[in-house]
VOFIVO-762074 format. One record per atom (N, C-alpha, C, CB): y, x, z. Coordinates in steps of 0.1 Angstrom, whole numbers, plus 5000, padded with zeros to 4 digits. Atoms other than C-alpha are relative to their C-alpha. Glycine has a CB too. Layout:
% VOFIVO-762074
YXZ/...
END
This chain:
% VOFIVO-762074
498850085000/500050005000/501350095000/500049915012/499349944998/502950114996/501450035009/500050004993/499349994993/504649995023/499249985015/501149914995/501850064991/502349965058/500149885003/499550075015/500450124999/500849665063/500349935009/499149994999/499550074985/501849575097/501849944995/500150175016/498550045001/505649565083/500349924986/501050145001/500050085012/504949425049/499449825003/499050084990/499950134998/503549145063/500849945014/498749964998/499050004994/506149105093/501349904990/500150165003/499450115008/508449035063/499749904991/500550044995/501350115007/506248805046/500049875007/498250075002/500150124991/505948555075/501349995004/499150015011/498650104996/509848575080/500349934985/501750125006/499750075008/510248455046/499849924994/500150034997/500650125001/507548225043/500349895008/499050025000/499550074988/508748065076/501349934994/500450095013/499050125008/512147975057/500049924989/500950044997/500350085012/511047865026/499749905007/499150044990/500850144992/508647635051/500749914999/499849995015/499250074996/511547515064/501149964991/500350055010/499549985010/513547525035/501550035005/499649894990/498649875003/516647755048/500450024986/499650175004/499749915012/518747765022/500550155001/501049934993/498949884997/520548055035/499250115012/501749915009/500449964984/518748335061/500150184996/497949935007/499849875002/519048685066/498250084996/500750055017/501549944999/516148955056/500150125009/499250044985/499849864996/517749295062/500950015006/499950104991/498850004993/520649345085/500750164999/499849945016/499149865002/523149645075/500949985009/500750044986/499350004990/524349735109/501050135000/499149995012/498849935002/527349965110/500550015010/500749964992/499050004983/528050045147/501650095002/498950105012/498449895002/531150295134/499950034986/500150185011/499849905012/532550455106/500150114999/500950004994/499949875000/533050765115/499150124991/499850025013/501249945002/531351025096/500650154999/499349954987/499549825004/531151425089/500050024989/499250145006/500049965014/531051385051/500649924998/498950024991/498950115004/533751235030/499250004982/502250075002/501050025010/530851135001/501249954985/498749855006/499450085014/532351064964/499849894997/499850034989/501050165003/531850714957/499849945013/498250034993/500350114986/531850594995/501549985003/499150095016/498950014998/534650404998/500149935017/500649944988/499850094987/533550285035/501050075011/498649985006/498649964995/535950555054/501249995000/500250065000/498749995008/538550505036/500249815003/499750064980/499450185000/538550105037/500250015013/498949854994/499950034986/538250135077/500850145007/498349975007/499149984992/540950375083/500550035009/500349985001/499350034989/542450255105/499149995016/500849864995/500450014986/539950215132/498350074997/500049825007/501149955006/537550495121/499450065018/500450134984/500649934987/537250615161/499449875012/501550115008/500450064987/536450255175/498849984990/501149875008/501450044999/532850145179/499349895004/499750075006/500750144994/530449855185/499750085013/498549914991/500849994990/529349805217/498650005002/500449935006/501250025002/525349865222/500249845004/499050105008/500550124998/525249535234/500049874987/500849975012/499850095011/526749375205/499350024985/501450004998/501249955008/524549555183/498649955001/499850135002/501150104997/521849415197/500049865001/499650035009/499950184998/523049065200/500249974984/501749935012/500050035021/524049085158/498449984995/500750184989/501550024997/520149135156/499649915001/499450055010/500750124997/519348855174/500249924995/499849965008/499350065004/521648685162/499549954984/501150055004/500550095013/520748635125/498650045002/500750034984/501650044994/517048735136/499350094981/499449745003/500849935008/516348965102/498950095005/500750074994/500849934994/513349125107/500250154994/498849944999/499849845005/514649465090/501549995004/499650044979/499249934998/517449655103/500350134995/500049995008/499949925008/519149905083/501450075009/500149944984/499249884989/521350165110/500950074988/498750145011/499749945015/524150235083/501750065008/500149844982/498749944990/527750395090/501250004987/499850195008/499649934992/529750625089/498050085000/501049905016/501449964995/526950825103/499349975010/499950095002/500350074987/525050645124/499350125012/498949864997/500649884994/523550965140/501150055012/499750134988/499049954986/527251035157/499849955007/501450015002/499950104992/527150695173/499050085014/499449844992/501449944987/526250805210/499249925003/500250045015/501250054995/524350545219/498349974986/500649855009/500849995010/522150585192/498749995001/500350104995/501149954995/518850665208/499849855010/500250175008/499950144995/519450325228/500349894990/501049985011/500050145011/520350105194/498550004994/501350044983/501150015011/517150225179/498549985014/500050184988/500950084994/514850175210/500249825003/499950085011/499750174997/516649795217/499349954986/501949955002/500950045010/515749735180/498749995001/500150074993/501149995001/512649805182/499149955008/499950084999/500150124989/511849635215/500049854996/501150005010/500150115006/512649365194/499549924991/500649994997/501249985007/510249395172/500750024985/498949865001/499750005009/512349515144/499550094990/500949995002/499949895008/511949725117/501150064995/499549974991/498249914998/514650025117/499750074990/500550115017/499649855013/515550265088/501750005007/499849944974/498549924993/518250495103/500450104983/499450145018/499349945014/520650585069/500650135005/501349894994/499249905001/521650925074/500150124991/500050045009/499549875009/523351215055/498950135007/502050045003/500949934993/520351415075/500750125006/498850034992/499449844996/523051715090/499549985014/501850034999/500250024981/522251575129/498249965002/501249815009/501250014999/518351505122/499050125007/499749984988/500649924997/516851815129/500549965017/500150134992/499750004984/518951785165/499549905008/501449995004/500550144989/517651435175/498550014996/500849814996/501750025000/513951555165/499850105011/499250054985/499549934987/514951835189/499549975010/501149995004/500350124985/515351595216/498749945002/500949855000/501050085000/512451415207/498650125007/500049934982/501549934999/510051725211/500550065015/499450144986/499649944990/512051855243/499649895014/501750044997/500350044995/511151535259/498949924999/500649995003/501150005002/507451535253/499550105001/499749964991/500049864997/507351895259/499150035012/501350045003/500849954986/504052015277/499150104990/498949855012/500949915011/501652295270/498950034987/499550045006/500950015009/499752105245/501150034986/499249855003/499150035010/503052095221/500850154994/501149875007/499849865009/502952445214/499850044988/499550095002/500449995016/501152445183/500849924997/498649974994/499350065014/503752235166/501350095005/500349804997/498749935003/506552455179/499450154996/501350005015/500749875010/504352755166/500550004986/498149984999/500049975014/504252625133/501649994996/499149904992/498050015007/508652495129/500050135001/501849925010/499649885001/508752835139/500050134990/499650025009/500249925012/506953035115/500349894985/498250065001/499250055014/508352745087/501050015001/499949894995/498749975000/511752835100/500449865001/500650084989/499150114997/512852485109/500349995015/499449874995/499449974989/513552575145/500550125000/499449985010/499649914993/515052885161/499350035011/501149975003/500449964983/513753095189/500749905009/500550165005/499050054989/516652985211/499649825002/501950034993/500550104994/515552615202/498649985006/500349924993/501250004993/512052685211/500350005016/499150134995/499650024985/513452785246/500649895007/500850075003/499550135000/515652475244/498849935005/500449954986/501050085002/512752255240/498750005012/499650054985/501149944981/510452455271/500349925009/500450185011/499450034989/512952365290/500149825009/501350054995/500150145001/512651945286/501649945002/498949945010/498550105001/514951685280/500549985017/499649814990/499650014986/517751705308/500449865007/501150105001/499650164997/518651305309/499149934999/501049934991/501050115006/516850995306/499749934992/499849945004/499950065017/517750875274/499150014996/500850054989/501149985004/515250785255/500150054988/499349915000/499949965012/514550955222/499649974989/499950084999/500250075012/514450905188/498050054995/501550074988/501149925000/510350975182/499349924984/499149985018/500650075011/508150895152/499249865003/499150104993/500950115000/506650545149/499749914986/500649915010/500650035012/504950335122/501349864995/498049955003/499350144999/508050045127/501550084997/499849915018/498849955001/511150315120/499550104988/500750065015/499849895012/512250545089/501350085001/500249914984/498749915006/514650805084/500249964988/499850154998/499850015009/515850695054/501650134996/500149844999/499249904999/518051005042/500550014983/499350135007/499449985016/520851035012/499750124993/501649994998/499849845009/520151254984/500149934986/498550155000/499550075013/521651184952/499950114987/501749965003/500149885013/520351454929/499350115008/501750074994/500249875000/519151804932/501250095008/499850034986/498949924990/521252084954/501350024994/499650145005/498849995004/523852144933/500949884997/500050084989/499450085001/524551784924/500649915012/499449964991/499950084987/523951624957/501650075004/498550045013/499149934991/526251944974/501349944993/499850185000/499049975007/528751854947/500349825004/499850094981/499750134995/528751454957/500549975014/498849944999/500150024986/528651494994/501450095003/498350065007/499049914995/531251774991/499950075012/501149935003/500249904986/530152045015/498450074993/499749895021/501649884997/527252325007/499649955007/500050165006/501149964988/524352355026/499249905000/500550025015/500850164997/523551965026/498749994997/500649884992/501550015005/520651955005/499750075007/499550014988/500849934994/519052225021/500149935011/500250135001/500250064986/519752065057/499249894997/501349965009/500450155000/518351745043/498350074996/501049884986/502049935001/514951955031/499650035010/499550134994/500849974989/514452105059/500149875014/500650155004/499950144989/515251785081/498649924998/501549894994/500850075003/512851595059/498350095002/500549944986/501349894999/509951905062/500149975014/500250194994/500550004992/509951875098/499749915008/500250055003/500650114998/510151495101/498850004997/500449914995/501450015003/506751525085/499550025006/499450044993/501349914990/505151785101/499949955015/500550195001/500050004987/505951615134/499849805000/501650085007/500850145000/504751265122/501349885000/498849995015/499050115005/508151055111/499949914989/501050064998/500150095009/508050795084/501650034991/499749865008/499049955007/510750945058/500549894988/499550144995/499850055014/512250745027/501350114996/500449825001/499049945007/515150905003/500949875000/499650084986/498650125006/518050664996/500950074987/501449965015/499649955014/519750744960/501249884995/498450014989/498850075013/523050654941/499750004988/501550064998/500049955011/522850674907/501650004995/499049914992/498650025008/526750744886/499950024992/501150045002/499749995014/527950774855/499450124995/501550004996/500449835002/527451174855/498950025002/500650105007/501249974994/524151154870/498950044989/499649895010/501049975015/521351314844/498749935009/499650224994/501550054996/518451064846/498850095003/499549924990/500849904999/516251374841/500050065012/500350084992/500249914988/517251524872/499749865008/501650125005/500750104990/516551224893/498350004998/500649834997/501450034998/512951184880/499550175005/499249934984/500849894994/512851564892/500550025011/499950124992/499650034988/514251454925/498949965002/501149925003/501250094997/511551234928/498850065000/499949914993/501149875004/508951524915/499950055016/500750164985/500049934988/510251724944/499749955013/501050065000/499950074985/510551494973/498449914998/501949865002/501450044997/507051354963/499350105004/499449954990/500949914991/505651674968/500450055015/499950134992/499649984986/507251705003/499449875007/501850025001/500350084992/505351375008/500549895006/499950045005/499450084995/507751145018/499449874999/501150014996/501050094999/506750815024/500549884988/500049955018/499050115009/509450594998/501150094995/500849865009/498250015003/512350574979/500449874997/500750104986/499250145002/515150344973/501050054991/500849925015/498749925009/517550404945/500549834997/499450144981/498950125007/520850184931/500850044991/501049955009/498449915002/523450234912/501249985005/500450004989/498649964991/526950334922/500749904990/500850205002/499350085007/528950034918/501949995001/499349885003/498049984997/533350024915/500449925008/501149984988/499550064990/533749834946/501750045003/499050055011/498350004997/537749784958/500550145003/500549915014/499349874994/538050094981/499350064995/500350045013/499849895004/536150334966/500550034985/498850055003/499449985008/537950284936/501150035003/499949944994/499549994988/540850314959/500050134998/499349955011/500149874992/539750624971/500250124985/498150005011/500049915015/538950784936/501550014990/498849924989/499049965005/542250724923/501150045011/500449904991/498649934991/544850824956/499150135005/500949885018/500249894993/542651094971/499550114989/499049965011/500649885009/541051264940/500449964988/498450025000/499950005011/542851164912/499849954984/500050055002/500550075009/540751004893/499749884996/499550035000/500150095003/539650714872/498649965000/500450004990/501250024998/536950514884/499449964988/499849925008/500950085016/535650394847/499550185003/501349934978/500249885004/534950784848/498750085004/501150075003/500949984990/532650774877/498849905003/500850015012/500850144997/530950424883/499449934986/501149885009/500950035016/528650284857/500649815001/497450035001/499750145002/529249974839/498249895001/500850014981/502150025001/525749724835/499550044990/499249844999/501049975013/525249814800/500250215005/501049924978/500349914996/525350154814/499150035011/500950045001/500950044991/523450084845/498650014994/500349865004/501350055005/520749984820/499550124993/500149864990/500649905007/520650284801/499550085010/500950074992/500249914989/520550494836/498449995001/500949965013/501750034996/517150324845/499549974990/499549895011/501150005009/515350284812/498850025009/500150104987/501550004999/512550444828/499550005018/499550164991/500550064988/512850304864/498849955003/500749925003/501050024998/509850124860/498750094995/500049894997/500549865006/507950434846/499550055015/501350124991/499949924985/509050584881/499449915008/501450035007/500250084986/507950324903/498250004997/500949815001/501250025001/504650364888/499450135004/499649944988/500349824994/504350794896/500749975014/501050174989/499249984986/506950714929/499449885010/501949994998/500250104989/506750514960/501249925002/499550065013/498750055001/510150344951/499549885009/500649984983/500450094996/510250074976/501149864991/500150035017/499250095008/511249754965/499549874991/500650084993/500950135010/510149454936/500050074989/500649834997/499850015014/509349474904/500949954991/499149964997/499150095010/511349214892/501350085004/500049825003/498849955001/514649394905/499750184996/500749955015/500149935009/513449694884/499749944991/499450085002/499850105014/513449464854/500950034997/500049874999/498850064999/516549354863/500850124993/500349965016/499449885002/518049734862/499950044987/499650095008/500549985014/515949814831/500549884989/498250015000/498950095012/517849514811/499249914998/500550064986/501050065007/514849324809/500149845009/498550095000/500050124996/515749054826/501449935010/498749995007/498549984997/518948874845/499649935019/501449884986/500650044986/518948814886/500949935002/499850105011/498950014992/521448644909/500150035009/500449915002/500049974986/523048774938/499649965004/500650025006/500250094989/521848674968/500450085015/498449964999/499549944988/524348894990/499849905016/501650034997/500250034986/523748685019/498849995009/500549915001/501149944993/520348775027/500150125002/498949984994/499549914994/521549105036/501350035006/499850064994/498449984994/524749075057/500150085005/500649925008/499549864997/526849345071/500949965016/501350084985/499350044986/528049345106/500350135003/499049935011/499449874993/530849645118/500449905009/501350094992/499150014984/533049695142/501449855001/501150185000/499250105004/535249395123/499349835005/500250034981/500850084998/532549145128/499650024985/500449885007/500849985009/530449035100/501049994986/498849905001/499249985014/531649095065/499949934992/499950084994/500050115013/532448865039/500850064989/500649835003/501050015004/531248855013/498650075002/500349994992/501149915002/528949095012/500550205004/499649974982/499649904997/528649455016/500950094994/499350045001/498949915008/530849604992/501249954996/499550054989/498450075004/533749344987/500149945015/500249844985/499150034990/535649275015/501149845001/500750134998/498950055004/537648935012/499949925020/499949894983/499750044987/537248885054/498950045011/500149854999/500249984986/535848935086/499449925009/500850015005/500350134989/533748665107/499250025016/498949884990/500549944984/532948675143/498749965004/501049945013/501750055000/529548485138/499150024987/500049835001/501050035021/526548515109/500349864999/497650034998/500250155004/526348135111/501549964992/499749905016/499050015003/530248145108/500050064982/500950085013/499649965014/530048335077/499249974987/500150145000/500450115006/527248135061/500549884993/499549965005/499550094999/529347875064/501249984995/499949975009/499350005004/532547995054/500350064988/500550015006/499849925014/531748215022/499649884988/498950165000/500350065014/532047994989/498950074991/501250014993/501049925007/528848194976/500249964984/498449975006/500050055012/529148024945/501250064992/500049845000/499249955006/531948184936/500150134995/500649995005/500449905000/530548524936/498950054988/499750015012/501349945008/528248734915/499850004984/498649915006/500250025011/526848694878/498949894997/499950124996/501050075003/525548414861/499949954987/499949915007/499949995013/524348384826/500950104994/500449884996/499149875006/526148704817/501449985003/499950024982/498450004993/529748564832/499849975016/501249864993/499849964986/530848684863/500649935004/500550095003/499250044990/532048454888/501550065004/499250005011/499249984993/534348664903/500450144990/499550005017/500049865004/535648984884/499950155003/500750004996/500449894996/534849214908/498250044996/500449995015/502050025003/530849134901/500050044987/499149814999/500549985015/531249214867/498450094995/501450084992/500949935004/529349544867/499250045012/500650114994/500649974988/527349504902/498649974997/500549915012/501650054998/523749564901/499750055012/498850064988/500449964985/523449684933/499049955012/501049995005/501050034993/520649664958/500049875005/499950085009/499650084988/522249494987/500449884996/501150065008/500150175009/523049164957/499049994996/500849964988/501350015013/519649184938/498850015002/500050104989/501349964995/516949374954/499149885008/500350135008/500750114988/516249014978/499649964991/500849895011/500350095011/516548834947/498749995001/500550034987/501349975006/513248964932/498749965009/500050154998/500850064990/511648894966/500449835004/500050105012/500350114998/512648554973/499749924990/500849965007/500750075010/511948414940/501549934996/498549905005/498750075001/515848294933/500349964985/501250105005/499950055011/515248354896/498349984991/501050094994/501449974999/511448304898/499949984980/498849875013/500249975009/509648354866/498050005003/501150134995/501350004993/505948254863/499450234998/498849844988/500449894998/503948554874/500750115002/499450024993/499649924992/506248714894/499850025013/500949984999/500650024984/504448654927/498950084997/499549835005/501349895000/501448844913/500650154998/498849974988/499649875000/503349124902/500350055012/501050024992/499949934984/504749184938/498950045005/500649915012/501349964993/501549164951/499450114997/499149934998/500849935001/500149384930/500550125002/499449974990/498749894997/503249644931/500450035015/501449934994/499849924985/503149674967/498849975012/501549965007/501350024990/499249574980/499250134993/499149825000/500649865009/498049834951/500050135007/501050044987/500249855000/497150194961/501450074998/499050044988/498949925004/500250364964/500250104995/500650025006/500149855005/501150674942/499550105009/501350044996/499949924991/500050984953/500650135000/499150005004/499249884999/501851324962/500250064988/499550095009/500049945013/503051454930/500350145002/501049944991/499949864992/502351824944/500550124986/498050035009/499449875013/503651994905/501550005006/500149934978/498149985001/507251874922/500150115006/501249895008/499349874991/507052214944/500250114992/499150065012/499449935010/507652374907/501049994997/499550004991/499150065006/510752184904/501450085007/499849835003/498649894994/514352424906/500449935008/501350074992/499150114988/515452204936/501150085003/499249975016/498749894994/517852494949/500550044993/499850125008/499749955012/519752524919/501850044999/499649894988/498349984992/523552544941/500250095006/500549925010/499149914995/524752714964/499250045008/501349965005/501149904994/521252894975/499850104991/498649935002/499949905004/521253074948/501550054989/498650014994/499149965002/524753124947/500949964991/499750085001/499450035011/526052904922/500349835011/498850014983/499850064997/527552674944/501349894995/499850055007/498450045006/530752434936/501450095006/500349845006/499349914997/532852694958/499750154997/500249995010/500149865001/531352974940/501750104992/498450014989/498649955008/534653024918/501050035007/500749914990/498749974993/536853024945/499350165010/500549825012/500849924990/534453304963/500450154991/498049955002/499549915010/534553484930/501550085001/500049924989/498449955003/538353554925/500350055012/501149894996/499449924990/538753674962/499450125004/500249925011/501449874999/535453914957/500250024987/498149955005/500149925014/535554104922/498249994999/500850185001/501849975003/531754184929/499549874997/499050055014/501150095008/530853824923/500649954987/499649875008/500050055009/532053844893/498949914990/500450074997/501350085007/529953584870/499749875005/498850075003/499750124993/530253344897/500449854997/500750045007/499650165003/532153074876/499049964990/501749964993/500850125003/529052954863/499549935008/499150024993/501150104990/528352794891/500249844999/500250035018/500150135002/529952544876/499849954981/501349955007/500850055015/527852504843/498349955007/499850174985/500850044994/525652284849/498649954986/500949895008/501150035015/521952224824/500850084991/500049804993/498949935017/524152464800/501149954996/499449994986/498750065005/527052234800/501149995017/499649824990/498549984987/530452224820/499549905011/502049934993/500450104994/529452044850/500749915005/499550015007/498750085004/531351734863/501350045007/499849855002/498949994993/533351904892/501450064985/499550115014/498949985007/535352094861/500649934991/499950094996/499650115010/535351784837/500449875004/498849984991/499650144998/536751534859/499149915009/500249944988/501250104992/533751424875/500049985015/498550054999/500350094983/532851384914/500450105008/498249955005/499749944985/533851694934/501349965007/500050175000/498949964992/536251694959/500450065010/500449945001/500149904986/537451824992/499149995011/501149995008/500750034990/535551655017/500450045013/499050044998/499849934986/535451885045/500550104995/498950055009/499549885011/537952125032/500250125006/501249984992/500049904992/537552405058/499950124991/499150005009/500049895008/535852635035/500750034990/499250014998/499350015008/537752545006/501350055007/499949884995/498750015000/541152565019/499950165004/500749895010/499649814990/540552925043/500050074987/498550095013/500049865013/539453075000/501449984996/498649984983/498850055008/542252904984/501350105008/500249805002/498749994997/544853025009/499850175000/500649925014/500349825004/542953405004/500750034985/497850054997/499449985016/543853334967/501050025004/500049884989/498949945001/547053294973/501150075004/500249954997/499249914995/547953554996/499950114990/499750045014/500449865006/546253814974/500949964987/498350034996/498949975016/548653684943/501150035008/500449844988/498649954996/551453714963/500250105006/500749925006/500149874994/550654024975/500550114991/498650045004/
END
């Protein structure tokens, strides 16, 4: 199977339960959002940027857990900001789970290794040597944290630990150089490999999460997928990147640019995944069949944003996750007050003109599972697409150049490294990318992000000209 059976059918009986009852309206997956805060300022995430203004306040655990109960999805999706800063973090994801939910924690994987840490520091007895034997000789710990870790967890907090009912679900949006060049900051991909190498080895339940954009080379995704199958992981989830308000927003005041430049249209969308369903047959893509159709052009869905609502620090969000037209202090409240009908795509015209070019998960992906645009023998296909034998380890991906950035020194700040070092001369190919200009120099997706490193070369540049 390709999803385990305990949680596949979990959601199965919440959705058969409403149909029973004939709910028009019910949650499946809840995208909780206890803060915005994050340590990466991602291209294409326009969720820092829309919340501004109150990027340092936070839900209360309690109210995090009462949203939960409150619309009663049986999947929870821990989204941000980073939900990894949030301190009580280690208390959202045991209350969840107490609850009998199913958790996937969305992170940029930089704080993963530290809260697996925790996890082995308080379980820590002389049998749990052999697994800090082996991080050690695979280099995903440190001596110093081996000592750490002797020492046991000094609080009572509980920790984040592997179970068959939670996922790391972790962004990577390409290969190292493209990811590093999306996320804005070196190093990422690598932290996110080795994050996801020692979730394994220490028995976590991993998925990938994936944007697709305009620039993105389909080729290199199916050799994302090569690689991260041979590391085992347990799923993926891919979308594409759609031109939502603020991060279009964001792409023209903070970086200059034109979102037509960056965000796919649908008849681009459709070219992206041609061979989505290809992949879902070598990958463990989670998800339906029919909303890989949908992507591949082969067929037309309707949103059904409100089987995945969004609950911040605002209260719940209306419409949906990526348009913004309000705020409601109840799910029932925002059931009730969103004109759904006004939204989305139907028959090839868009309701609303922001939907025009949305194929996006968080509208589509329920679709396929609740049957909104059923189609006979679309009930067997699911079945057979996720009770089937799930792919297995595509162990050629550990041939695949994964480290093709700024490991072997062709990073997006290699040019600026260059000009303040003579010796690396050669360095500004780091931004040719497949043999061609890549998109940071043609307008495409880099930007500052975290501009520490950037700014300390830049201002080397230009002491040494004015010297």
């Amino acid at each position: 199977m390709r999803f385990p059976l305990a949680l596949t059918a979990k959601i199965a009986r919440h959705i058969i339960k409403h149909k029973v009852r004939r709910t028009p309206k019910f949650a499946v997956v809840l995208q909780l959002e206890p803060l915005h805060t994050c340590n990466l300022t991602c291209t294409g995430c326009g969720r820092i940027r829309e919340y501004s203004t109150s990027l340092k306040d936070m839900m209360a655990l309690e109210d995090c857990l009462a949203s939960a109960r409150e619309c009663d999805a049986p999947m929870v999706s821990i989204c941000g900001g980073e939900p990894l800063i949030y301190p009580k973090i280690e208390e959202l994801v045991a209350g969840l789970l107490d609850q009998g939910r199913i958790v996937y924690v969305c992170t940029n994987g930089m704080f993963m290794r530290k809260k697996m840490k925790d996890y082995l520091a308080s379980i820590y007895s002389p049998a749990t040597e052999p697994v800090l034997t082996r991080l050690l000789a695979e280099k995903l710990i440190s001596d110093k944290d081996s000592e750490t870790i002797r020492k046991g967890k000094s609080d009572a907090r509980p920790a984040i630990g592997p179970t068959k009912w939670m996922y790391w679900n972790v962004h990577i949006d390409g290969l190292e150089y493209t990811h590093d060049l999306i996320v804005e900051r070196e190093g990422v991909f690598k932290e996110c490999v080795e994050a996801i190498r020692m979730a394994k080895l220490l028995g976590y339940q991993v998925a990938t999460n994936t944007t697709v954009y305009k620039e993105t080379d389909a080729q290199e995704i199916e050799q994302m997928f090569e690689f991260f199958s041979s590391l085992e992981v347990d799923g993926h989830t891919i979308s594409p990147g759609y031109e939502y308000d603020a991060a279009k927003k964001d792409m023209v005041k903070r970086l200059n640019k034109q979102p037509e430049d960056f965000f796919l249209t649908r008849k681009m969308t459709r070219e992206k995944f041609a061979k989505i369903q290809e992949w879902g047959q070598r990958f463990t893509i989670f998800g339906t069949p029919i909303y890989q159709e949908f992507l591949a052009g082969k067929r037309e869905l309707t949103c059904s944003a409100w089987a995945i609502p969004t609950r911040n620090i605002k209260g719940w969000k209306a419409p949906c996750y990526l348009m913004t037209d309000g705020h409601c202090q109840g799910y029932h409240e925002m059931l009730q007050k969103v004109e759904w009908d006004k939204y989305g795509v139907v028959n090839g015209v868009a309701r609303d003109p922001r939907c025009e070019n949305c194929m996006v998960h968080c509208g589509y992906e329920q679709s396929g599972a609740l049957g909104t645009n059923y189609q006979r023998g679309d009930n067997w296909k699911n079945f057979k697409y996720n009770f089937w034998p799930k792919p297995q380890p595509y162990l050629a991906g550990r041939n695949v150049n994964a480290f093709n950035g700024t490991s072997i020194g062709k990073g997006h700040l290699a040019e600026a490294k260059a000009a303040i070092n003579p010796r690396l001369a050669g360095a500004k190919s780091a931004f040719q990318h497949h043999e061609q200009e890549a998109p940071a120099a043609s307008g495409g997706s880099c930007a500052t992000g975290d501009t520490s490193q950037r700014n300390e070369l830049l201002a080397k540049i230009t002491a040494r000209k004015d010297a």
